[in-house]
Backbone as CSV, one residue per row, in Angstrom:
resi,resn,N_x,N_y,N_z,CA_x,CA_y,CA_z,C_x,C_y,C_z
1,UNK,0.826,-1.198,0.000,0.000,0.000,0.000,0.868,1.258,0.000
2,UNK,1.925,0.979,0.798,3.248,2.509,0.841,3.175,2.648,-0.349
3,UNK,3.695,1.812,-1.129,4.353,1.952,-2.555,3.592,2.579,-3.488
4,UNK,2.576,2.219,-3.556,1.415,2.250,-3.977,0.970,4.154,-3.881
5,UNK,1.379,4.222,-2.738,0.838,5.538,-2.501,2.130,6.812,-2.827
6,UNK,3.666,5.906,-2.895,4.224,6.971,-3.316,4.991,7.034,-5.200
7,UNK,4.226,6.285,-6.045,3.772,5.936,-7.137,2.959,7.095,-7.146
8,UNK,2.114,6.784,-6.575,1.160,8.196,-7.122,1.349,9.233,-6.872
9,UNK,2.468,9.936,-5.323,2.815,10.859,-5.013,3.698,11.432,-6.605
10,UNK,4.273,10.353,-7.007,5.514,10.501,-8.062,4.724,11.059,-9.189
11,UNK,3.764,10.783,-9.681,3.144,10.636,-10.913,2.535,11.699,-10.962
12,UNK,2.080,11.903,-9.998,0.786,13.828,-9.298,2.266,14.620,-9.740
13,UNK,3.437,14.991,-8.497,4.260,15.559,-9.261,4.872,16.012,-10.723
14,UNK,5.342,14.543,-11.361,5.343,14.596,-12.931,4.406,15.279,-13.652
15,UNK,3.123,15.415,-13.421,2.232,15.625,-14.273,2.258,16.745,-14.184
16,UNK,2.177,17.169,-12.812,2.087,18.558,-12.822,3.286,19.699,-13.273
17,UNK,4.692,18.710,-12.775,5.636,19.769,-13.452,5.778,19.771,-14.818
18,UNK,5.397,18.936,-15.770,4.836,19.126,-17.092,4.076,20.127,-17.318
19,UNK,2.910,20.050,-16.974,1.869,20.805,-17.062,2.273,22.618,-16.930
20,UNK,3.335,22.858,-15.594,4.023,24.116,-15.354,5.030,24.672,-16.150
21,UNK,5.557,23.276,-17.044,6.343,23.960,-17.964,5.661,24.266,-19.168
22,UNK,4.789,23.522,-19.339,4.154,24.191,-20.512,2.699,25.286,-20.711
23,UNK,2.987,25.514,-19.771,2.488,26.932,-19.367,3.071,28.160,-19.284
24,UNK,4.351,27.844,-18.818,5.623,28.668,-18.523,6.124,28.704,-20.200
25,UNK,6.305,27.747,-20.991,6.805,27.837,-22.029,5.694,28.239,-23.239
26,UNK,5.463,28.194,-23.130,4.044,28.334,-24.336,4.909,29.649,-25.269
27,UNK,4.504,29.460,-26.669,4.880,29.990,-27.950,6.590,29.807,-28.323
28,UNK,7.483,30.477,-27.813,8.764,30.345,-28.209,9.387,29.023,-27.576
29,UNK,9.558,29.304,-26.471,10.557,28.383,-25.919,9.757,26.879,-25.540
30,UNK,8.229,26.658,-26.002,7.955,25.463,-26.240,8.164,24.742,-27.554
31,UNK,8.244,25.637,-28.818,8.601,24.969,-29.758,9.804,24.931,-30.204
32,UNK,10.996,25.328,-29.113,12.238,25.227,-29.550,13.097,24.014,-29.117
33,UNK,12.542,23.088,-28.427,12.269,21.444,-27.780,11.406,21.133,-28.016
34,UNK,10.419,20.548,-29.580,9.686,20.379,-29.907,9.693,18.873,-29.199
35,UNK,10.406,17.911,-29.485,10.651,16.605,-29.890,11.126,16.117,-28.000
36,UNK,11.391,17.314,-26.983,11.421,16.530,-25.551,10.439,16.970,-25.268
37,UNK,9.716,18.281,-25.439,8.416,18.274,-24.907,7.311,17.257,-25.334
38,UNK,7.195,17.157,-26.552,6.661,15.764,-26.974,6.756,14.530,-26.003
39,UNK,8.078,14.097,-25.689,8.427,12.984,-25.225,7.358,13.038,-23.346
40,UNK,7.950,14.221,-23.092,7.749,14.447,-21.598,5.831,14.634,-21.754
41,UNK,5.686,14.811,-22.409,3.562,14.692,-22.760,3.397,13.621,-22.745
42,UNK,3.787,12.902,-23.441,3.664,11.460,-24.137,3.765,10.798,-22.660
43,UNK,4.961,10.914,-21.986,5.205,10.535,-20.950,3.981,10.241,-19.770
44,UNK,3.870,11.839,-19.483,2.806,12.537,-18.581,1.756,11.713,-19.230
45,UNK,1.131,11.502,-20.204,-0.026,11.064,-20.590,-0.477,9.519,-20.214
46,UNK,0.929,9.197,-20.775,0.961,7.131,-19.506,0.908,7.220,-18.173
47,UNK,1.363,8.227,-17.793,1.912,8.145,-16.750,0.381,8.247,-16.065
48,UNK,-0.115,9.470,-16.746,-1.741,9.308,-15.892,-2.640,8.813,-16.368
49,UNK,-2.603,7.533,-17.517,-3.940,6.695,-18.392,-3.372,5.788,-17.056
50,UNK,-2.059,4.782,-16.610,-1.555,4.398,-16.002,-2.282,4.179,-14.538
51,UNK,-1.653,5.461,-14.092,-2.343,5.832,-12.723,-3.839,5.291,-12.657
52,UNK,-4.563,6.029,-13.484,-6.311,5.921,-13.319,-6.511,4.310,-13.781
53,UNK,-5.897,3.671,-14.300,-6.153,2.296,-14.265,-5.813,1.327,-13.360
54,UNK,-4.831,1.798,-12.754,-4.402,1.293,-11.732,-5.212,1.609,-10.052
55,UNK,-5.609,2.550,-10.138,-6.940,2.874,-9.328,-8.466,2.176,-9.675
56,UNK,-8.561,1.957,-10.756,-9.698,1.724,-11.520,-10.073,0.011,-11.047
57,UNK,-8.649,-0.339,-11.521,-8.817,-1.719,-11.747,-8.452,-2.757,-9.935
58,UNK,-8.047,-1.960,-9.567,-6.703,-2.002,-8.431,-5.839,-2.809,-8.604
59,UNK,-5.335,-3.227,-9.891,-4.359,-4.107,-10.691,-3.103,-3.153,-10.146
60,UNK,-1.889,-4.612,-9.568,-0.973,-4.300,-9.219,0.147,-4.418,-10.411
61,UNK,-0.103,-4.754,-11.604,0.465,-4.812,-13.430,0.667,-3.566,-13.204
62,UNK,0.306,-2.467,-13.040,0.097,-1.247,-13.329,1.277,-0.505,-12.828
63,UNK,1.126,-0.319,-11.552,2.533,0.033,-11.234,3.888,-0.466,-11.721
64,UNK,3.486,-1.233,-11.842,4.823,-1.856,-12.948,5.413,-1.235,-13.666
65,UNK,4.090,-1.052,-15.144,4.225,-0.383,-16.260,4.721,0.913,-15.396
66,UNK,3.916,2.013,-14.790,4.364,3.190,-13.964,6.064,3.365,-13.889
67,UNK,6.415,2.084,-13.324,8.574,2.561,-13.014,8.612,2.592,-14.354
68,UNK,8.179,1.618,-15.411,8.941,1.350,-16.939,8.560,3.069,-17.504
69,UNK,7.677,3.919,-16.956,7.456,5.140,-17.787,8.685,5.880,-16.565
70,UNK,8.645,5.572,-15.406,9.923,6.809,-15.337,10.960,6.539,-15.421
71,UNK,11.605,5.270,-16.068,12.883,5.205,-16.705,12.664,5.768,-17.916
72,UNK,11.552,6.140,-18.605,11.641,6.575,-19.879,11.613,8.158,-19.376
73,UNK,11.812,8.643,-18.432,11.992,10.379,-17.894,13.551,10.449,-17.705
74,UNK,14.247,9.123,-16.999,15.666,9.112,-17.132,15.901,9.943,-18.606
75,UNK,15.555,8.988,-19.465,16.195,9.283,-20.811,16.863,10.951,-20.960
76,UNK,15.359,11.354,-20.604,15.818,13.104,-20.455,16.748,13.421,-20.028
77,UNK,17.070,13.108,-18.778,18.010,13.750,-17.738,19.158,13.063,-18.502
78,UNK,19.739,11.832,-18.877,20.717,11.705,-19.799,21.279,12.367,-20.556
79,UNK,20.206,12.525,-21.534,20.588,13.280,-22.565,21.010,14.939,-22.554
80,UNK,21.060,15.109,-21.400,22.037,17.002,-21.014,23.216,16.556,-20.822
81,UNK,23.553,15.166,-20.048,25.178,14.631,-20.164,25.880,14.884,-21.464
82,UNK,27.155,15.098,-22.080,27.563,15.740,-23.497,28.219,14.403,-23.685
83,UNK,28.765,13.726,-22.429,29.248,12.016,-22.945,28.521,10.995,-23.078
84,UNK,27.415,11.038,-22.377,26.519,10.080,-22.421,25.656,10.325,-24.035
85,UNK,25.515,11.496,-24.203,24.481,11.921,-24.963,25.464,11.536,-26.653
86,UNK,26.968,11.641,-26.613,27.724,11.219,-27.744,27.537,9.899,-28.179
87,UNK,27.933,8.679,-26.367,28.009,7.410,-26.705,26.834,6.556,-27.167
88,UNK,25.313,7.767,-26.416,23.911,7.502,-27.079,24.014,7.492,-28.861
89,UNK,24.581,8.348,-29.726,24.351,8.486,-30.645,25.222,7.706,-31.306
90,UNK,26.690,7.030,-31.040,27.421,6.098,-31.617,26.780,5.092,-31.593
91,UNK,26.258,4.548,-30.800,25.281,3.248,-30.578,24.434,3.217,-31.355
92,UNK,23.786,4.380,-31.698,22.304,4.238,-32.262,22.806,4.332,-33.991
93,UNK,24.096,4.923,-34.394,24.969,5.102,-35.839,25.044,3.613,-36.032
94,UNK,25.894,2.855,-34.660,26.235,1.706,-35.442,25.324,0.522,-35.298
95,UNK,24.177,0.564,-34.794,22.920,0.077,-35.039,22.688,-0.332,-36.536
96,UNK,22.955,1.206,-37.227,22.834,0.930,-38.790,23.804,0.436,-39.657
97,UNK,25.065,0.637,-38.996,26.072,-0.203,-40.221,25.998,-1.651,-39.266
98,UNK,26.102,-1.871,-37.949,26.208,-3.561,-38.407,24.932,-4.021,-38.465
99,UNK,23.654,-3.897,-39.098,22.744,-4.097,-38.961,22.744,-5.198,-40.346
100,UNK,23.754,-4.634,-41.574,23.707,-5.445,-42.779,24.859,-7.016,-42.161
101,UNK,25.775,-6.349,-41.109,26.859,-7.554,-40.826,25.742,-9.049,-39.864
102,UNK,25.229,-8.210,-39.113,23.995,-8.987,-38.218,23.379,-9.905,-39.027
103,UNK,22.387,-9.490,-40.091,22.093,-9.999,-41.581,22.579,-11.252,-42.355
104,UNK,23.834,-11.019,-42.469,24.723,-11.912,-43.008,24.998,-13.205,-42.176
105,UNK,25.403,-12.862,-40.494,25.812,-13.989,-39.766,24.492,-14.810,-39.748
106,UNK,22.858,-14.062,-39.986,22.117,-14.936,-39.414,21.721,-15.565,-40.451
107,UNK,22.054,-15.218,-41.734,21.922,-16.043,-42.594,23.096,-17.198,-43.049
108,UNK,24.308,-17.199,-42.173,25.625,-18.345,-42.524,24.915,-18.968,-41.507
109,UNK,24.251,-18.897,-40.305,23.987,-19.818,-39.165,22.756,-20.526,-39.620
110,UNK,21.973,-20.118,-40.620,20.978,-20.746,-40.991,21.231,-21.548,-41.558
111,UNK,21.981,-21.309,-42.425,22.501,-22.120,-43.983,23.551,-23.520,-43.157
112,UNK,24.113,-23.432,-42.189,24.865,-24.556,-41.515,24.021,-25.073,-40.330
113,UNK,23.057,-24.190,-40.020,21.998,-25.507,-39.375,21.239,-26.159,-40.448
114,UNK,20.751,-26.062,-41.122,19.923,-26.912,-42.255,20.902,-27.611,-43.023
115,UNK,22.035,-27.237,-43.212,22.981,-28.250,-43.861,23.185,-29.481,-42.219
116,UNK,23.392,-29.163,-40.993,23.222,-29.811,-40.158,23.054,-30.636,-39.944
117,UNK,21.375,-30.326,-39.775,20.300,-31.087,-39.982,20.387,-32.462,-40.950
118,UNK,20.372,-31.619,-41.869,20.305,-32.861,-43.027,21.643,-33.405,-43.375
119,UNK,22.868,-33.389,-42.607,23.813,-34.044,-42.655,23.573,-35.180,-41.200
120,UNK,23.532,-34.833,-40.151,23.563,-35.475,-39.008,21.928,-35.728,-38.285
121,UNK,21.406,-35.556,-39.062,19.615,-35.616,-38.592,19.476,-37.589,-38.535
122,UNK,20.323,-38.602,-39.270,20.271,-39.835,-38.914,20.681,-40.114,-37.277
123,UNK,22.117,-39.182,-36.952,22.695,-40.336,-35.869,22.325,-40.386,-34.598
């Protein structure tokens, strides 16, 4: 029941300091972070379909989902790090070049299990 209750303490907060920044920001300096204010709505918006279902239903699933949305608020706070926020974007670069090498191995591992198979599928 603690937990339970400071889940929602967490989530009342979030919502609302959303809500203050984009009040505070409205015309310029909301559309100049188009793409984190987005994120942080998007956020706020699970965060309280979440909540009210989790009241609704009194399904303890719910809170669950709840931590998995404020690791997705981490993300934010990451991304002001200038090293974290580099090694974020090398990762996500080479996502795309070994993505054709990935490709290839899973197609030699295919091609020598079915040769496998049908070599050693008697003994």
């Amino acid at each position: 029941l603690l937990h339970r209750a400071v889940h929602s303490l967490c989530s009342v907060v979030y919502i609302v300091e959303v809500l203050v920044r984009a009040l505070a920001l409205r015309g310029h300096g909301f559309r100049r972070e188009a793409y984190r204010n987005f994120v942080d709505f998007a956020t706020a918006a699970g965060i309280a379909g979440l909540q009210v279902w989790s009241f609704l239903a009194r399904d303890y699933q719910a809170v669950r989902w709840l931590a998995l949305f404020r690791v997705v608020r981490a993300e934010r706070v990451l991304w002001r790090v200038p090293g974290v926020r580099r090694a974020i974007k090398i990762v996500l670069f080479l996502f795309g070049t070994f993505r054709s090498a990935g490709s290839a191995l899973i197609l030699v591992f295919y091609f020598y299990s079915t040769v496998g198979v049908q070599v050693f599928g008697g003994l």
